[in-house]
VOBA-1610 file (N, C-alpha, C; in pm, whole numbers, padded with zeros to 5 digits, always signed):
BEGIN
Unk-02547+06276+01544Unk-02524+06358+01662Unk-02396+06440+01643Unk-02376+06568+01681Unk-02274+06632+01626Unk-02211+06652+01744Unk-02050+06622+01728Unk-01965+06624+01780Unk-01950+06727+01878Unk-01895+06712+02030Unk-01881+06828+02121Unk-01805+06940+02087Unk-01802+07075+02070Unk-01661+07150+02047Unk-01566+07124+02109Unk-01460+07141+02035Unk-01345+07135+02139Unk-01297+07308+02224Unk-01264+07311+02294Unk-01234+07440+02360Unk-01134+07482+02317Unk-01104+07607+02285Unk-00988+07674+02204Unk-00938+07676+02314Unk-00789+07661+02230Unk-00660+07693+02329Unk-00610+07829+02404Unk-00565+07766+02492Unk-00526+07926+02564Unk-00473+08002+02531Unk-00454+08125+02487Unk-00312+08216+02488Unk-00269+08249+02572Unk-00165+08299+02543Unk-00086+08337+02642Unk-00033+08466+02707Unk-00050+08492+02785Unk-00078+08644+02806Unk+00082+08748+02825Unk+00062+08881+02758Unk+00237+08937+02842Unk+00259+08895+02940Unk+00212+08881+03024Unk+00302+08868+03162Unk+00336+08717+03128Unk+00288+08613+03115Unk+00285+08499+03123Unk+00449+08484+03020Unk+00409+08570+02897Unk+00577+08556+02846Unk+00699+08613+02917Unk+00638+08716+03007Unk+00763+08795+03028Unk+00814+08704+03125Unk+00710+08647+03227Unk+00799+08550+03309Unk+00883+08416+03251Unk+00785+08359+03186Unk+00910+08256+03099Unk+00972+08335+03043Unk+01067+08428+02998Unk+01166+08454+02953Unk+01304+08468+03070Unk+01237+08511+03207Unk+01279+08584+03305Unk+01331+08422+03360Unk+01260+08337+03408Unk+01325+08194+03419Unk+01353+08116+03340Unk+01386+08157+03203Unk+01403+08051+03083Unk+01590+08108+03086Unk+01620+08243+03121Unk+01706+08305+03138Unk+01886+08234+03206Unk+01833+08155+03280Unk+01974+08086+03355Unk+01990+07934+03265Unk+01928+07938+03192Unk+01923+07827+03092Unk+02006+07856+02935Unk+01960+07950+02870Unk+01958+08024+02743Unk+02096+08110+02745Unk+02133+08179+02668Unk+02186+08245+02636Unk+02161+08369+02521Unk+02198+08508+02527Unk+02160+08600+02418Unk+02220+08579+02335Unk+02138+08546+02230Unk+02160+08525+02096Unk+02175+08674+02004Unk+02342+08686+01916Unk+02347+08823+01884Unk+02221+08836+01772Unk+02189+08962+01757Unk+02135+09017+01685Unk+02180+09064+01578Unk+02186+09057+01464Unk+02281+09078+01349Unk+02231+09233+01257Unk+02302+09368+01277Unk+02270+09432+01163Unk+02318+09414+01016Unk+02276+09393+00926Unk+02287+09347+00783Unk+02281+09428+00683Unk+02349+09539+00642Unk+02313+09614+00508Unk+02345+09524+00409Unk+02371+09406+00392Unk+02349+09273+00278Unk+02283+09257+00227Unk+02204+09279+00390Unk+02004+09192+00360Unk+01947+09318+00349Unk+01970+09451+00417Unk+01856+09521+00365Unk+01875+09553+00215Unk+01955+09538+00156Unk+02034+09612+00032Unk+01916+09473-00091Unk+01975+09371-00039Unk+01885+09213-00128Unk+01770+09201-00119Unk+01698+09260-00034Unk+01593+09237+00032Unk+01490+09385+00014Unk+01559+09460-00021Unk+01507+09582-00058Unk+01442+09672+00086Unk+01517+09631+00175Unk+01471+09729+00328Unk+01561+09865+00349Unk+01520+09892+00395Unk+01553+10042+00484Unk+01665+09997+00579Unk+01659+09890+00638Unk+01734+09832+00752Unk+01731+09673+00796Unk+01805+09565+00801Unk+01772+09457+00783Unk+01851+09400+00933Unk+01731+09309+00995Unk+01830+09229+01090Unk+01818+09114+01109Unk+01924+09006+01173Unk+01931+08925+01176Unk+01888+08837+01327Unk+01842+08789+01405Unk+01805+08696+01546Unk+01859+08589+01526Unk+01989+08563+01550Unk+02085+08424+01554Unk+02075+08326+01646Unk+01918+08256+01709Unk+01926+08197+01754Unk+02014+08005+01701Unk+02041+08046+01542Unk+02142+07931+01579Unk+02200+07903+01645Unk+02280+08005+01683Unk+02399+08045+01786Unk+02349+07952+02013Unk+02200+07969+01963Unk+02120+07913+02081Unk+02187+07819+02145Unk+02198+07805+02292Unk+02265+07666+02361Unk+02164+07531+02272Unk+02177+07452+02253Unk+02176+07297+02198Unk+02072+07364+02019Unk+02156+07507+01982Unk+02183+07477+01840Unk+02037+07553+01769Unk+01912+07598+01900Unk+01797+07635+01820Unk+01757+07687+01896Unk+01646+07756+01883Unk+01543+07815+02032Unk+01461+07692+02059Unk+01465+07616+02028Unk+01370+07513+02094Unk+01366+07472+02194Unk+01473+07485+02334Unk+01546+07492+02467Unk+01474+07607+02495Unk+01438+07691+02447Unk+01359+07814+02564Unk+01241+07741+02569Unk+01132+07710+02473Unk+01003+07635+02532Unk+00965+07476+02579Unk+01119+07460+02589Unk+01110+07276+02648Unk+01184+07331+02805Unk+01258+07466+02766Unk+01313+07461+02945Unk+01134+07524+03025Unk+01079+07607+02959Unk+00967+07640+03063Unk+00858+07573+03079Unk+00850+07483+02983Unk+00800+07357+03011Unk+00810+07277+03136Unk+00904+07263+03158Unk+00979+07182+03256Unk+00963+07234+03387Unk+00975+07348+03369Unk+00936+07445+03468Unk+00816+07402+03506Unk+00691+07387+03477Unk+00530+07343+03459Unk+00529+07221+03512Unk+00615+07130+03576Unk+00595+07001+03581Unk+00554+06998+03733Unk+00491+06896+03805Unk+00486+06848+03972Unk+00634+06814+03998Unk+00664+06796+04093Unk+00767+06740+04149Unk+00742+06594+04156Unk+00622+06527+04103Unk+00601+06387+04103Unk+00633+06344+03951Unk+00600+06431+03829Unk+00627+06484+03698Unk+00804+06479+03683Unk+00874+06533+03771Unk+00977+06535+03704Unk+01057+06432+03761Unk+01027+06357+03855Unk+01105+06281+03894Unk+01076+06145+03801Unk+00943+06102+03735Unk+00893+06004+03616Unk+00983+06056+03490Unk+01006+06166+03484Unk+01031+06204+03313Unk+00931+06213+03210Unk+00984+06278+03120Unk+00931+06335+03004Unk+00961+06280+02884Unk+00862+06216+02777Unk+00859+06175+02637Unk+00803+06252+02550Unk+00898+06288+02465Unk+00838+06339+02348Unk+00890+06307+02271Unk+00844+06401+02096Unk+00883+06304+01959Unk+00949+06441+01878Unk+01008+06398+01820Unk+01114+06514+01746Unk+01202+06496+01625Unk+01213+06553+01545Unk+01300+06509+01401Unk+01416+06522+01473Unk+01452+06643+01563Unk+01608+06688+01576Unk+01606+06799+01675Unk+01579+06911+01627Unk+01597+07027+01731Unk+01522+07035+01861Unk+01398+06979+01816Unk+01339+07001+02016Unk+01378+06865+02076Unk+01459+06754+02041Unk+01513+06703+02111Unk+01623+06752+02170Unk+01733+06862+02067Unk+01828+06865+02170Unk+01765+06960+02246Unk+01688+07036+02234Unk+01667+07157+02331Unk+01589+07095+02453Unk+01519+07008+02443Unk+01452+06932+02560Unk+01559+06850+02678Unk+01651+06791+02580Unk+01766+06702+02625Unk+01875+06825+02691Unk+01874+06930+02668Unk+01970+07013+02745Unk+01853+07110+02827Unk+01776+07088+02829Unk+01660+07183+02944Unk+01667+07079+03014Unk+01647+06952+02967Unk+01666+06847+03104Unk+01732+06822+03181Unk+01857+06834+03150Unk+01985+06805+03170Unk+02048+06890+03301Unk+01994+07028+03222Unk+01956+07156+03363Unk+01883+07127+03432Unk+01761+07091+03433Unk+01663+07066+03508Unk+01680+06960+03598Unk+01737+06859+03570Unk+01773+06770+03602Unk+01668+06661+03582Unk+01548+06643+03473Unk+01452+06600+03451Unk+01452+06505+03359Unk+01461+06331+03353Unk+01471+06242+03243Unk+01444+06264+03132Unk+01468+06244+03006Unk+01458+06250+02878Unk+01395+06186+02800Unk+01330+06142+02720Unk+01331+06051+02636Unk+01250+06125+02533Unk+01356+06071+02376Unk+01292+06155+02280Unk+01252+06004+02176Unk+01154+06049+02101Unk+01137+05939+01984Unk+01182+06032+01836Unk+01228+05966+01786Unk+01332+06056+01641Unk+01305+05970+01564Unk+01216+06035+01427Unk+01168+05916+01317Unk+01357+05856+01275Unk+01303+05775+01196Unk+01438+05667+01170Unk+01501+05744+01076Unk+01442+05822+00994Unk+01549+05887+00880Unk+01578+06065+00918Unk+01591+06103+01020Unk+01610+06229+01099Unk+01736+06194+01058Unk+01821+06336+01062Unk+02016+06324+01074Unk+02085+06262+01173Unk+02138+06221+01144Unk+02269+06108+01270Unk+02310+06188+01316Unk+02336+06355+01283Unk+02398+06464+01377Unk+02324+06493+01502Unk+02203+06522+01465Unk+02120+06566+01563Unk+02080+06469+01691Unk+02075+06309+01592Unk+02023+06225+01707Unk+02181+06230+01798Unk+02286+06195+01715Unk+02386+06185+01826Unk+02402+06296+01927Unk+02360+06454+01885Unk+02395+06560+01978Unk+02301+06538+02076Unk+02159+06494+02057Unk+02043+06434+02168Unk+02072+06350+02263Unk+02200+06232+02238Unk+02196+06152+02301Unk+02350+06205+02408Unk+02415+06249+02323Unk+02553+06317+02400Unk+02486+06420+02526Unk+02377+06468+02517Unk+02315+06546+02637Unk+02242+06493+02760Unk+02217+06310+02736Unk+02195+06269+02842Unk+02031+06188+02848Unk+01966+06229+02688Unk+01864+06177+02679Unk+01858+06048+02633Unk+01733+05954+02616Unk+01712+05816+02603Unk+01669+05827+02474Unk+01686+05787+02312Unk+01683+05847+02212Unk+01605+05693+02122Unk+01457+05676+02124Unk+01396+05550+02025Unk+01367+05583+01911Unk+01380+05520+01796Unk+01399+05545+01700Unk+01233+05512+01656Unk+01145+05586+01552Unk+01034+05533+01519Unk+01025+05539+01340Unk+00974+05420+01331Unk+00978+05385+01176Unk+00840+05379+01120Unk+00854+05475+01028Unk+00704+05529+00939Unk+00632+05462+00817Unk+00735+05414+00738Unk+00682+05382+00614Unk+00591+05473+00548Unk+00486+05425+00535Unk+00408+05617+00403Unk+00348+05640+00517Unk+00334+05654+00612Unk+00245+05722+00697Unk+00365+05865+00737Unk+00283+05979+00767Unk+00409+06100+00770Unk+00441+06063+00875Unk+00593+06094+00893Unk+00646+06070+01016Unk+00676+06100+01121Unk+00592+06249+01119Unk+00571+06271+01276Unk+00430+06208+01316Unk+00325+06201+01277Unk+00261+06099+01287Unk+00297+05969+01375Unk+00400+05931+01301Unk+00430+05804+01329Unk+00498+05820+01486Unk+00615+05889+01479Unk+00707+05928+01585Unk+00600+05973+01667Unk+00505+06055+01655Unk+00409+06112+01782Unk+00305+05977+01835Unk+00275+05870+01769Unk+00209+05774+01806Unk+00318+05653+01886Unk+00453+05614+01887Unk+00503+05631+01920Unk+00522+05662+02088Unk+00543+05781+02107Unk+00556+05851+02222Unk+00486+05824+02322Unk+00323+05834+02228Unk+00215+05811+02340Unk+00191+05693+02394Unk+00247+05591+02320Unk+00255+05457+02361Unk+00384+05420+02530Unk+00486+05496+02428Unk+00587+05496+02547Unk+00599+05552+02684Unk+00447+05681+02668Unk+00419+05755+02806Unk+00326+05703+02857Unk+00234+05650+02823Unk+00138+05473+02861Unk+00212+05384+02927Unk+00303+05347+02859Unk+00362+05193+02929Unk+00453+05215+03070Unk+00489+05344+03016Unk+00642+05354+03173Unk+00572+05498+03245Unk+00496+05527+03236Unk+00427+05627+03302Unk+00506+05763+03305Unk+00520+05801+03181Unk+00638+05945+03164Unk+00494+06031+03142Unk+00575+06192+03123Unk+00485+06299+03093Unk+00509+06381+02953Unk+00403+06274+02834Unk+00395+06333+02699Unk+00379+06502+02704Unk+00522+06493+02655Unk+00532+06639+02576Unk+00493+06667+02429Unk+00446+06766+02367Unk+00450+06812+02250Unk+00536+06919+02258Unk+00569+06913+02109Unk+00719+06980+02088Unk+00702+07140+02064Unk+00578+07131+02017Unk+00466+07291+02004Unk+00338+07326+02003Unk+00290+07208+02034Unk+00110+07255+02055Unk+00039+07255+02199Unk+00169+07329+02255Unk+00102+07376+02403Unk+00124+07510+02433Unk+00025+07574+02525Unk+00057+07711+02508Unk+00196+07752+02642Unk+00249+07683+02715Unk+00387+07649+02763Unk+00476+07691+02692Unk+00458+07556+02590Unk+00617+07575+02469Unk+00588+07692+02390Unk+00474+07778+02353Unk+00457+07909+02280Unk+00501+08000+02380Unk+00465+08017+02526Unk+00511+08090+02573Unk+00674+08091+02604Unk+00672+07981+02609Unk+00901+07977+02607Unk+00931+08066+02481Unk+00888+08002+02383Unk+00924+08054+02260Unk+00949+08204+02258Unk+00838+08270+02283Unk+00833+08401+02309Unk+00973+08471+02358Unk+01039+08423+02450Unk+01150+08465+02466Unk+01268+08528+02365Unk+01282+08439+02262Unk+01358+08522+02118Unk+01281+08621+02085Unk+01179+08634+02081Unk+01132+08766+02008Unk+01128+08893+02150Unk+01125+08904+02263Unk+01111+08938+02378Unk+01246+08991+02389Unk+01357+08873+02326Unk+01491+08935+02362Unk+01556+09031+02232Unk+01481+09000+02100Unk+01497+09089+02008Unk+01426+09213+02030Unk+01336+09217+02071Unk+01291+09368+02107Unk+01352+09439+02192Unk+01421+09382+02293Unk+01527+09439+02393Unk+01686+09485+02328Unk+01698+09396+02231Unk+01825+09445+02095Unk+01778+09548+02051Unk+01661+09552+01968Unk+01671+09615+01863Unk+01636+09768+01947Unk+01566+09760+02067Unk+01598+09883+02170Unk+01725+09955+02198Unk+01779+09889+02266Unk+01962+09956+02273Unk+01991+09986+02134Unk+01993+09932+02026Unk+02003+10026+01925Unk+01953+10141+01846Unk+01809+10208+01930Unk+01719+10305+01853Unk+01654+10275+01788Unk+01632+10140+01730Unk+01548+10069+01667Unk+01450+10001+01655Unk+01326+09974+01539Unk+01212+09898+01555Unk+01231+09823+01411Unk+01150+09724+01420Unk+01099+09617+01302Unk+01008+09652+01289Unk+00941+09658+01113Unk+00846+09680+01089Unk+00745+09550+01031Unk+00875+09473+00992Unk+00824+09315+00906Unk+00929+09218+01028Unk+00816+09149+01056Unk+00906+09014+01108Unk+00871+08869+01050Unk+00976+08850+01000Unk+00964+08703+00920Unk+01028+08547+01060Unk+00929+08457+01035Unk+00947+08367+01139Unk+00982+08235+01073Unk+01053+08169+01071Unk+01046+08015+01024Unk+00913+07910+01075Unk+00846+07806+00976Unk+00754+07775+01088Unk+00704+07660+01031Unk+00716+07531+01140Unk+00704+07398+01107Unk+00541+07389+01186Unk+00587+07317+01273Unk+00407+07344+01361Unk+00382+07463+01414Unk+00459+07556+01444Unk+00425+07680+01518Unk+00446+07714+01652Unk+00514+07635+01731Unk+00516+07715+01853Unk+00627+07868+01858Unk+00725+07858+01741Unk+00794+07991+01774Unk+00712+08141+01699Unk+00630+08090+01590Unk+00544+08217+01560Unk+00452+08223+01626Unk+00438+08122+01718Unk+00286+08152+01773Unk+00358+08260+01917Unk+00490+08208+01984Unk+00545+08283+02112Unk+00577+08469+02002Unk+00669+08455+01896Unk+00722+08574+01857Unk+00601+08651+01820Unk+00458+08579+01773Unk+00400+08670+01730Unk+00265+08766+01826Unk+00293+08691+01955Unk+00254+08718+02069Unk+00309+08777+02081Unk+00473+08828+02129Unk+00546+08937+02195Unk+00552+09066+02092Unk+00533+09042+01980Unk+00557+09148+01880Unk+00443+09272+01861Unk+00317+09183+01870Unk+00195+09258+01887Unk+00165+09332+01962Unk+00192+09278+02108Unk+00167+09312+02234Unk+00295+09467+02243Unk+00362+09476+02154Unk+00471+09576+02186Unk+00415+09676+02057Unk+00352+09606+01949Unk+00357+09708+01825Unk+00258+09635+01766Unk+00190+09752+01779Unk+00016+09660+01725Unk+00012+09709+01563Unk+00117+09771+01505Unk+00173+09824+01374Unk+00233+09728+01290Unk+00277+09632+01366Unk+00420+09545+01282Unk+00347+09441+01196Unk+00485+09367+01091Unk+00394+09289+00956Unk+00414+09185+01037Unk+00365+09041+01075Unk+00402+08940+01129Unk+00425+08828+01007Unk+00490+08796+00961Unk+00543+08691+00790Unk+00581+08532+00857Unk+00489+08419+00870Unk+00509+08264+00886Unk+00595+08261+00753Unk+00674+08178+00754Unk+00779+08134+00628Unk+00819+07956+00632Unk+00721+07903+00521Unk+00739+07764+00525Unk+00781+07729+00431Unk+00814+07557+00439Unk+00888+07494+00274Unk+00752+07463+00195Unk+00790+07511+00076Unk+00657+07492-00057Unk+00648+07300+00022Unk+00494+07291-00009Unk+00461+07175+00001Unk+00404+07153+00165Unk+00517+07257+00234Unk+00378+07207+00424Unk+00411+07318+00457Unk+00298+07422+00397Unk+00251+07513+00409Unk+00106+07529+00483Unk+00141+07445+00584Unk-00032+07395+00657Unk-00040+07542+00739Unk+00067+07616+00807Unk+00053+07734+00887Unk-00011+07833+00796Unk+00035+07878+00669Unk-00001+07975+00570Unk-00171+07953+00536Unk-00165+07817+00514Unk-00267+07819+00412Unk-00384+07821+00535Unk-00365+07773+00684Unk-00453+07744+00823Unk-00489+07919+00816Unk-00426+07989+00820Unk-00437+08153+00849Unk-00513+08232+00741Unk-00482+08125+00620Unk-00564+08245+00518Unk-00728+08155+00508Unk-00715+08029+00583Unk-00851+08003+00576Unk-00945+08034+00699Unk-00899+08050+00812Unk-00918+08089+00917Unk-00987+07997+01050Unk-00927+07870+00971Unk-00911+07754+01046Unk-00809+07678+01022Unk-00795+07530+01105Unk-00629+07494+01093Unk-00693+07379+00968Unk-00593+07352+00844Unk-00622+07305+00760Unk-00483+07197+00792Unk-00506+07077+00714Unk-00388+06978+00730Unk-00318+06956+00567Unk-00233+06976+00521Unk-00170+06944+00382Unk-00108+06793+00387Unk-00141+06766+00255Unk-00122+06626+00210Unk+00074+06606+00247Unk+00147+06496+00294Unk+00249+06425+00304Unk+00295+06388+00179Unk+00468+06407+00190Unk+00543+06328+00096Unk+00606+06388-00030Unk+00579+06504+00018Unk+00652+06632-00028Unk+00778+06665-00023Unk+00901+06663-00135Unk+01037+06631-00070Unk+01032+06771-00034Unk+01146+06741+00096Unk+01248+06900+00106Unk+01349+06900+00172Unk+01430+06992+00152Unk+01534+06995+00219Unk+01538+06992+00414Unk+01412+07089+00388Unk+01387+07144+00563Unk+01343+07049+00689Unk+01440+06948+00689Unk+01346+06848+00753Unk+01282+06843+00865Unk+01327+06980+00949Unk+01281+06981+01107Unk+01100+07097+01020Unk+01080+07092+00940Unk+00953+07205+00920Unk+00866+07117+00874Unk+00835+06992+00864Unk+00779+06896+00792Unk+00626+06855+00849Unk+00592+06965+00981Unk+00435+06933+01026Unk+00324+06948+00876Unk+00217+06834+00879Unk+00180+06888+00755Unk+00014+06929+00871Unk+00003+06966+00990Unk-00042+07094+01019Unk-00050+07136+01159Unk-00077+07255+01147Unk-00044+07358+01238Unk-00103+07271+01371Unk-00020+07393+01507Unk-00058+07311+01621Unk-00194+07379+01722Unk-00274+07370+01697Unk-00377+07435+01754Unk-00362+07577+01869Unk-00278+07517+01949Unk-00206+07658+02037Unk-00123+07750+02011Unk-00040+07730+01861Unk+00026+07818+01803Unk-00039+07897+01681Unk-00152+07779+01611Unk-00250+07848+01518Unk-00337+07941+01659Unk-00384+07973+01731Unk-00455+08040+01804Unk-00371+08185+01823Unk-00250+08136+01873Unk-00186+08255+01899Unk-00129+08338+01783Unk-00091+08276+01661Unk-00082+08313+01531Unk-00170+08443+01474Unk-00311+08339+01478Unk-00446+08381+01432Unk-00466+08504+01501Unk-00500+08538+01620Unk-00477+08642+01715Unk-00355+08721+01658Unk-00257+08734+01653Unk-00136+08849+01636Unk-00167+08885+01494Unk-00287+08832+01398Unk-00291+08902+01282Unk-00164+08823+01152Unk-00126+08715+01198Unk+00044+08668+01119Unk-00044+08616+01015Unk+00059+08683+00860Unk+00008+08587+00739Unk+00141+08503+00704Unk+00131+08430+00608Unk+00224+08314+00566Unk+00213+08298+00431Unk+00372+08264+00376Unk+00416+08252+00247Unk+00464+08132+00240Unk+00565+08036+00180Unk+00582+07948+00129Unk+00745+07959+00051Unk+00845+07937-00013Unk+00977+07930-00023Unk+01021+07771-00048Unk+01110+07768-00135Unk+01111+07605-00233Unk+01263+07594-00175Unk+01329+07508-00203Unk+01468+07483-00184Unk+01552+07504-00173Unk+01554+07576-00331Unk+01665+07685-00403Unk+01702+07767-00335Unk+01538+07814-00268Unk+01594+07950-00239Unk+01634+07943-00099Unk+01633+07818-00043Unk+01648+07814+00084Unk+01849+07786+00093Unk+01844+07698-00008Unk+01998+07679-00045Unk+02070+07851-00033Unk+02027+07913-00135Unk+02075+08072-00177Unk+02101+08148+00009Unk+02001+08121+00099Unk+01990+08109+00208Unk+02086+08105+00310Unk+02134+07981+00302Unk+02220+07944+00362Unk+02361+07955+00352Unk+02397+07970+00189Unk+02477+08002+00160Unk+02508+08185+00189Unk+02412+08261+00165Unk+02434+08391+00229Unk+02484+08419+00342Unk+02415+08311+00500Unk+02446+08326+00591Unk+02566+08288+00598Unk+02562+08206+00517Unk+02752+08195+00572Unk+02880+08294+00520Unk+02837+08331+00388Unk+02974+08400+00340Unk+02871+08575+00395Unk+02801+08616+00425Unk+02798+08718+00449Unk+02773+08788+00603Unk+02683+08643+00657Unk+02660+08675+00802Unk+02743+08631+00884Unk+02864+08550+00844Unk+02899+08436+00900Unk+02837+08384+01044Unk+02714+08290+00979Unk+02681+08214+01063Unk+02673+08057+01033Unk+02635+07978+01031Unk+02593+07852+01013Unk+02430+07835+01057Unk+02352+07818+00935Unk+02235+07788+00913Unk+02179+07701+00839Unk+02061+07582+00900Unk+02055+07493+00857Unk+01945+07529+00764Unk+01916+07420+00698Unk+01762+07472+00593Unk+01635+07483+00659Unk+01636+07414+00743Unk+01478+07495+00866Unk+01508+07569+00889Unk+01633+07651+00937Unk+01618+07785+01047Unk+01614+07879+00898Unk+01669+07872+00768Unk+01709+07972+00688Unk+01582+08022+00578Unk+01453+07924+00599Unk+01313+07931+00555Unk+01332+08134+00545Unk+01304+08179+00659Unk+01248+08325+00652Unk+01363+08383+00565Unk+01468+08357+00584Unk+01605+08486+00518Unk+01582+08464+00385Unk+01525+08354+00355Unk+01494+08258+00227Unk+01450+08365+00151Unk+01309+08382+00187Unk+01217+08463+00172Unk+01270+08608+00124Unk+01332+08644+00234Unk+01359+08798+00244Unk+01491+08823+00099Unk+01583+08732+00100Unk+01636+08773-00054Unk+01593+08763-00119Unk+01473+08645-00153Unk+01430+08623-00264Unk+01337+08762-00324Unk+01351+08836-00224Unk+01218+08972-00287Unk+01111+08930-00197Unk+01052+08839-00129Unk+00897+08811-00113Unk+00817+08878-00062Unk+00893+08966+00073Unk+00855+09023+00193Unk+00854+09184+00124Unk+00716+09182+00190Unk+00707+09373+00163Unk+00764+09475+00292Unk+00880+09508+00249Unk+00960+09557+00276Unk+01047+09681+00286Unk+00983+09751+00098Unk+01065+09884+00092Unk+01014+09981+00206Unk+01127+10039+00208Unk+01081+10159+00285Unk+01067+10130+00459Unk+01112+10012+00460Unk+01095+09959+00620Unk+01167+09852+00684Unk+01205+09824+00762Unk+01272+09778+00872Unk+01268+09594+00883Unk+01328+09524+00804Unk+01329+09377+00878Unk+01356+09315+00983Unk+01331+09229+01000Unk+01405+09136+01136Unk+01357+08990+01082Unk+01434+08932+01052Unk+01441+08738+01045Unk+01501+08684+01086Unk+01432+08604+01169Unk+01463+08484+01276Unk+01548+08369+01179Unk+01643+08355+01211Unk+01753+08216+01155Unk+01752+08136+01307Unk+01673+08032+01263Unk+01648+07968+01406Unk+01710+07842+01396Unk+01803+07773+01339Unk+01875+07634+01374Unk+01991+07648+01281Unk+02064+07605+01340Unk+02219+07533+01347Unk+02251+07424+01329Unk+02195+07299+01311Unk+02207+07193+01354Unk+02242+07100+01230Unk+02314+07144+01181Unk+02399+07090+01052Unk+02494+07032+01014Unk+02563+06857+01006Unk+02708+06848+00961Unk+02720+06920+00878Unk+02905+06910+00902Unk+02945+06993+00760Unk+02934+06921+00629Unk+02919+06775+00598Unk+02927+06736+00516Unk+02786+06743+00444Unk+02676+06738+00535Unk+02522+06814+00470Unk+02528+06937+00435Unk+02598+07036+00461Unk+02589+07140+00473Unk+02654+07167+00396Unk+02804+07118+00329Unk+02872+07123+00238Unk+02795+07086+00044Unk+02748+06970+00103Unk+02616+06906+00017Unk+02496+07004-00072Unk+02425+07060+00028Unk+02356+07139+00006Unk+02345+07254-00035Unk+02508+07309+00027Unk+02510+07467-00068Unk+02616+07445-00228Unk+02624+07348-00206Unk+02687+07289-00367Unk+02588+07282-00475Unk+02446+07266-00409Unk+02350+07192-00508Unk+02280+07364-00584Unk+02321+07394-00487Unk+02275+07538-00554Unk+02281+07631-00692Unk+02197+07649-00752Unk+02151+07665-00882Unk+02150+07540-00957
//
């Protein structure tokens, strides 16, 4: 007997982003926009820019689609609280949307996530369980986990990106880069996205389309969970095998999230792939040239864009550097290891 379909996920419509951006707004902060003749010069563009949501309140954009989330809840919903599962960044961004919101916390953080991140999660007010994987991948593990913990105490399981909610929060960085790169006379012609499960290419590549049905849309993952790339060029969501080292530890879905592959799939976005090195080369750029601080998830796309990957001459970049969330002593670590 063959299985029922499942119903494709929703997208999400302009208006639906423009309003989460519009109440995601007393939460967030504008993240500068960086012009770069560095990057267009390395990168071989016409014009190169930068979207510093490192710079983001709790360190990432992941606080724009956990604050409009929150937004979405009953008033019976937020007074129970919210569980979800997270390496690092959509905990803190959940844990400081909550915090605003005034909405309980609780994150599950596999056991070998950074001690930075869990401690900045817990300094914001959230309830922080630790979940232990062994070979099973470990969001896996951490997401089984969760659902147990929103079973027993009656909380409201969040996913960190496979709702079309957290895609539409997301949307907001790219919504507020098009409003930059406006006041300056300017358009993108290539937009490169960082991308673990997808809710921020699935929000940016929604707002980008909907404004410029012209533009390149570029997913940028770590070689090895490349489940977004390889889901788009097959034209279904495919899952990649676990246990793949990398540096990038918040990008480690090995596949895409059905509501961000939908919205992906729709905006036309293809996807490449980027190894270590070049993510190291990365980070180290952002710092001595952009001065920013970028961790190895957020620096996936810039990755890309020095390395040559992105087709580019003759036209206009924009790459999202989407996390911050780095000791210095990892961070010190990592751009040492380079070459």
């Amino acid at each position: 007997m063959t299985a029922p379909a499942q119903p494709l996920p929703r997208i999400p419509s302009p208006a639906e982003l423009a309003e989460a951006f519009a109440a995601t707004g007393r939460v967030t902060v504008r993240t500068p926009l960086i012009s770069s003749p560095a990057l267009a010069e390395a990168a071989g563009a016409t014009r190169a820019f930068v979207k510093a949501e490192c710079l983001q309140t709790a360190g990432s954009f992941k606080i724009r689609g956990a604050t409009w989330r929150l937004t979405r809840l009953s008033p019976e919903e937020r007074r129970a609280g919210v569980v979800a599962y997270s390496s690092g960044n959509f905990a803190q961004g959940l844990a400081a949307a909550g915090r605003a919101e005034g909405v309980p916390v609780t994150i599950v953080m596999p056991v070998d996530a950074p001690d930075a991140k869990r401690r900045a999660t817990e300094a914001m007010g959230a309830r922080v369980v630790l979940s232990h994987h062994g070979d099973r991948p470990r969001e896996e593990a951490a997401s089984a986990l969760a659902r147990e913990i929103a079973s027993a105490e009656g909380l409201v399981l969040l996913h960190p990106f496979d709702d079309p909610a957290i895609v539409a929060g997301q949307a907001g960085a790219a919504l507020e880069a098009l409003e930059q790169l406006a006041e300056l006379g300017a358009r993108a012609d290539v937009v490169a996205c960082p991308v673990g499960g997808g809710g921020l290419i699935g929000g940016v590549s929604l707002a980008f389309r909907a404004a410029d049905p012209d533009v390149r849309l570029i997913a940028v993952e770590p070689a090895g969970y490349d489940a977004m790339g390889q889901s788009l060029a097959a034209g279904a969501r495919r899952r990649v095998a676990s246990g793949t080292a990398t540096i990038c530890d918040a990008l480690q879905a090995t596949e895409p999230g059905a509501a961000p592959f939908a919205a992906a799939r729709h905006a036309g976005v293809t996807g490449l792939a980027v190894g270590d090195d070049e993510v190291r080369c990365a980070m180290l750029f952002a710092f001595e040239r952009l001065k920013i601080v970028v961790e190895p998830s957020g620096a996936v796309a810039l990755a890309a864009a020095l390395a040559g990957r992105l087709p580019v001459a003759g036209k206009n970049l924009l790459v999202f550097a989407t996390g911050g969330n780095v000791a210095f002593e990892g961070f010190a670590a990592l751009v040492g290891e380079k070459g």
